[in-house]
N, C-alpha and C positions, 0 to 999 in steps of 0.2 A: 304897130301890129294890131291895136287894136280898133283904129280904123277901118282896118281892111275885114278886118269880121263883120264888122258894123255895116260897112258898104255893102257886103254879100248878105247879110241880112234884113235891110230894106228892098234889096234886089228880088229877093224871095218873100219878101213880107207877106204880097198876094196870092203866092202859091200856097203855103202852107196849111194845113187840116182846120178847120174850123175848131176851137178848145184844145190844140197843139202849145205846150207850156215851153218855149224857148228862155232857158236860164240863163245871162252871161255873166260872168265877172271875169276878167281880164285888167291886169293891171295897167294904167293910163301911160304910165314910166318906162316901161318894158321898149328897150330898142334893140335891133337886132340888125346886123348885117347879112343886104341880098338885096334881092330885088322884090318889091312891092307888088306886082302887078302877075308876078309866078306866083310868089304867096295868097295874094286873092283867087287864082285859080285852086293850089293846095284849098282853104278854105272851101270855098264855093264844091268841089269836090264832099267833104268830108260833110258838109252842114246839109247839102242835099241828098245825099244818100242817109245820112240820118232822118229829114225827113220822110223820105219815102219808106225807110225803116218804120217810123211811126206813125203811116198812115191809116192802117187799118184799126189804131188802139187811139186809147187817151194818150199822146203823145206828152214824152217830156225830153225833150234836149239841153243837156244842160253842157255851154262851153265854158272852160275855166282857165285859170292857168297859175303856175307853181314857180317862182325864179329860185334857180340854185344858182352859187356863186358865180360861175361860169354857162350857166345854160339854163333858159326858160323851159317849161313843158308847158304844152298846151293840149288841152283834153276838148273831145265831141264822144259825147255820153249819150246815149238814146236807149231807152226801154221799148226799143222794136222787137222784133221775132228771134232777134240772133242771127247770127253765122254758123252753121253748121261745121263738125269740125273735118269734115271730106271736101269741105270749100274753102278752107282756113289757109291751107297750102295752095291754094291758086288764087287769091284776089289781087294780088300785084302783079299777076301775066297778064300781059297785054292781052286780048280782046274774052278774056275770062267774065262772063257775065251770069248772075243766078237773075237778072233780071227779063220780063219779058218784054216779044220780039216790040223794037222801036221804044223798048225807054229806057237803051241802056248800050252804051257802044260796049264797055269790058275797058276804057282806054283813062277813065278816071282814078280808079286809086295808081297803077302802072307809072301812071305821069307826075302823079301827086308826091309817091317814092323818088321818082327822078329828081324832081324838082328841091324836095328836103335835102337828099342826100348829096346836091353840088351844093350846097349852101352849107354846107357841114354837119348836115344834123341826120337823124332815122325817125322811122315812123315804125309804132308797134302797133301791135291789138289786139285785144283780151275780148273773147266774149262767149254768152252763154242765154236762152233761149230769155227773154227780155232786159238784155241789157249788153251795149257793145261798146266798149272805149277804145279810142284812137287815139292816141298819146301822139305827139306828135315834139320832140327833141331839136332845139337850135341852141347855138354858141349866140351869147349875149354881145351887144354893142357894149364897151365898157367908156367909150369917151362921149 
């Protein structure tokens, strides 16, 4: 898993804001069943729209993650503007976008929910005007 962070994160290395503070810890051990290659999409999803969350400020992202006996949580934390709570109830509809025209289909969290929830797990999110968490819920590999 946290490979795949890491991958999406050199991917964006170049985009990111100039003094944008990207925190990870992510345990090395953590395994999980699914597929790798949806999961760097989930990621790549949740870590760019955090950036763009924290473009306009001192950017801080911080991803982390939490092992419970039977399931990992993984967190993308950004002290951007917020999600509004009139838009809270529409970000997993598909082509639901508060983004503007051409930098933003609406098709990324939508697919991001898909893709957790056939792997077994959900996705939440808490947020409020500089600070937004994406929890993000999977059943552990245990062998």
């Amino acid at each position: 898993m946290k490979e795949g962070i890491e991958s999406v994160l050199q991917m964006y290395s170049n985009v990111w804001k100039q003094g944008t503070l990207i925190e990870v810890s992510i345990d090395n051990n953590i395994k999980i069943h699914g597929y790798p290659d949806e999961l760097v999409q989930v990621w790549t999803n949740l870590i760019y729209n955090a950036l763009q969350a924290t473009a306009k400020t001192k950017g801080v992202v911080n991803i982390y993650s939490e092992l419970d006996e039977e399931l990992v949580h993984v967190y993308v934390k950004d002290n951007g503007e917020g999600i509004s709570e009139e838009n809270m109830t529409n970000i997993f509809e598909p082509f639901f976008t508060t983004k503007e025209l051409g930098m933003g289909t609406g098709l990324g969290l939508p697919t991001a929910k898909k893709i957790i929830e056939s792997q077994g797990g959900f996705i939440e999110v808490k947020s409020k005007v500089g600070e937004t968490i994406f929890k993000v819920t999977l059943p552990v590999n245990k062998s």
